[in-house]
VEXVO-584356 format. One line per 10 residues: number of its first residue (from 1); their letters; for each residue x, y, z of C-alpha. Coordinates in steps of 0.5 Angstrom, whole numbers. Layout:
<atoms>
NUM	a	X Y Z | ...;
</atoms>
This chain:
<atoms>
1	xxxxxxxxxx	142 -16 38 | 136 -13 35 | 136 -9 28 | 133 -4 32 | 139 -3 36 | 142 4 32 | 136 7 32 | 131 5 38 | 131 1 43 | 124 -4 43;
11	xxxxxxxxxx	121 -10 45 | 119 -16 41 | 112 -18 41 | 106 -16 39 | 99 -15 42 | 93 -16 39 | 90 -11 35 | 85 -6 37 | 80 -4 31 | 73 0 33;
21	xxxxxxxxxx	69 1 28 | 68 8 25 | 73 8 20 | 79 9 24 | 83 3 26 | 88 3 32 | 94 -3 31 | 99 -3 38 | 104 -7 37 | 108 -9 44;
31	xxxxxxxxxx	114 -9 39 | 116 -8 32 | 117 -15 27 | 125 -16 26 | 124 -21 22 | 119 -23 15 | 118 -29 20 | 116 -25 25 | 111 -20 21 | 108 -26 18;
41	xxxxxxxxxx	107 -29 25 | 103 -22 27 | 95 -23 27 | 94 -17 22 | 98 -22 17 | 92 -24 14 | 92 -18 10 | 83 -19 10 | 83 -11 11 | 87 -6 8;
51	xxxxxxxxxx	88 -3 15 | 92 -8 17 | 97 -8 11 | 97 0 12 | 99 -2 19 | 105 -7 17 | 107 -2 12 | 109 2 17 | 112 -4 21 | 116 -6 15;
61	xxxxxxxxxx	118 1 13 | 122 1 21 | 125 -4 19 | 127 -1 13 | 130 5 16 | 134 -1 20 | 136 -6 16 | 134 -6 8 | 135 -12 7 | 130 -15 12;
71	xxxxxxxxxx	125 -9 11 | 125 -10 3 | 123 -18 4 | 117 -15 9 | 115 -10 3 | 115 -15 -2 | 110 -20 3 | 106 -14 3 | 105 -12 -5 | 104 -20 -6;
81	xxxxxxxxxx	105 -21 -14 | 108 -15 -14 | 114 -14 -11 | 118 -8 -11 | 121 -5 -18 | 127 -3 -18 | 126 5 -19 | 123 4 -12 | 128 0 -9 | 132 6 -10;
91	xxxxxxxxxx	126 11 -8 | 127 8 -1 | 134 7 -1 | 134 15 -3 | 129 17 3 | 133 13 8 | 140 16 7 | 137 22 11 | 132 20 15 | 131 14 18;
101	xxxxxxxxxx	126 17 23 | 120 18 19 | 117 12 19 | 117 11 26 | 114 20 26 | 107 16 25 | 107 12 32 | 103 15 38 | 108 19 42 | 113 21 36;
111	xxxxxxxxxx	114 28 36 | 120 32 34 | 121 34 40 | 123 27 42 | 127 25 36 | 121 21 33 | 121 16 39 | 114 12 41 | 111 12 45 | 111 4 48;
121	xxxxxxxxxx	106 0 46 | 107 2 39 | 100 4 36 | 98 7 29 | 91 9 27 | 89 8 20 | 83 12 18 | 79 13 11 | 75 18 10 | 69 19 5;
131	xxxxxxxxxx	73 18 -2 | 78 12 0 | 74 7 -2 | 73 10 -10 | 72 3 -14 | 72 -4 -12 | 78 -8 -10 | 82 0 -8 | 83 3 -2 | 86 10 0;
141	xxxxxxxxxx	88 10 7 | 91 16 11 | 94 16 18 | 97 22 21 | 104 24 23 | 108 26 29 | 112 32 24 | 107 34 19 | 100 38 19 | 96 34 14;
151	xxxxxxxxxx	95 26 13 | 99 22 10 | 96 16 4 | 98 10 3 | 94 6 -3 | 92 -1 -3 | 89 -7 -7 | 85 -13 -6 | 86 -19 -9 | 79 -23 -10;
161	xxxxxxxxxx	82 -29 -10 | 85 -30 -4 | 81 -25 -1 | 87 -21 1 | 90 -13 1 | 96 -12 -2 | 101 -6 -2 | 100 -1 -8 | 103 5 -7 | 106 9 0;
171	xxxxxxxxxx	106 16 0 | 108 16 7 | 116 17 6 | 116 25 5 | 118 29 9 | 117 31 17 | 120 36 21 | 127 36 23 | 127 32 30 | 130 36 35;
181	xxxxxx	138 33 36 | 138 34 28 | 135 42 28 | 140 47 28 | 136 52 31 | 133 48 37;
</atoms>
C-alpha cells in the first residue's frame, strides 16, 4: 500500500532528470519518492546544484501532505545540519490541515481544474532569474504553480565542505486556488 493511496495514485520510479542550460531546470520523476530511501536513491540526491534540492523539496513536500512522518525525515535530509525547528514543524502541520494539494499545484498538468492531479511523469522546473543568485553559496530559486499568477521562492544554501546545497527556506506552501471538487461556486 503507497502512502500516496488517499490523495493519488502514483507509480514508483524515477526517471533521469532533464536539465537544459538556460537557468530553467526541468525534473521528471516516473513517480514520486515513499520513502527517505528512496528519495536518497534518486540521481538529484546528490545535492551538487540548488536545482536538484529545489526539486526534491517539492518531492518530500508530497510526501508530507501524504504521511508527515516520512515527509519530515525527507525535509530533514534535505536541510542537511540543519533540520526542521520546531515552529516549522508546526508551520507545515498548520498548512497541510487544509491543504494537502499545493505541493503537487507545482508539477506539470496540476490545475484546479483536476484537483491538482499531474500530469504522469511528474515533471517540475525550477528557474532563477538575475537576482538568485545575491551572494556565494545562496541560492533563490522559483518555480511556477498550477494555482497562482506569480512565481513562487524556494532559498537554499551551499555547504563548501561537502560540495552540497541544503534547504534553507520554502516559501512554496501558500496559498493556491481552490481545486474544483473543494470550490463551492464550481
Amino acid at each position: 500500500m503507497s502512502i500516496f493511496d488517499n490523495l493519488k495514485n502514483n507509480p514508483v520510479n524515477a526517471a533521469p532528470s532533464n536539465q537544459p542550460q538556460s537557468g530553467s531546470y526541468t525534473f521528471t520523476f516516473n513517480a514520486l519518492p515513499e520513502s527517505l530511501t528512496e528519495l536518497q536513491a534518486l540521481p538529484e540526491a546528490s545535492l551538487d546544484t540548488p536545482y536538484k534540492t529545489a526539486a526534491l523539496t517539492v518531492c518530500a513536500l508530497c510526501a508530507y501532505a501524504a504521511a508527515p512522518k516520512i515527509g519530515k525525515e525527507m525535509l530533514n535530509f534535505l536541510k542537511g545540519p540543519a533540520p526542521l525547528s520546531p515552529y516549522e514543524i508546526s508551520f507545515l502541520n498548520d498548512r497541510f490541515r487544509d491543504g494537502k494539494h499545493v505541493p503537487f499545484s507545482y508539477f506539470a498538468g496540476a490545475t484546479p481544474d483536476n484537483n491538482y492531479t499531474p500530469s504522469t511523469p511528474f515533471r517540475v522546473t525550477i528557474f532563477s532569474n538575475p537576482y538568485s543568485f545575491p551572494e556565494s553559496g545562496r541560492a533563490t530559486l522559483h518555480l511556477n504553480s498550477g494555482g497562482a499568477d506569480s512565481p513562487r521562492q524556494i532559498k537554499l544554501r551551499l555547504k563548501p565542505s561537502e560540495g552540497k546545497w541544503y534547504l534553507e527556506e520554502q516559501m512554496i506552501l501558500v496559498g493556491v486556488r481552490t481545486p474544483k471538487a473543494a470550490d463551492p461556486w464550481a
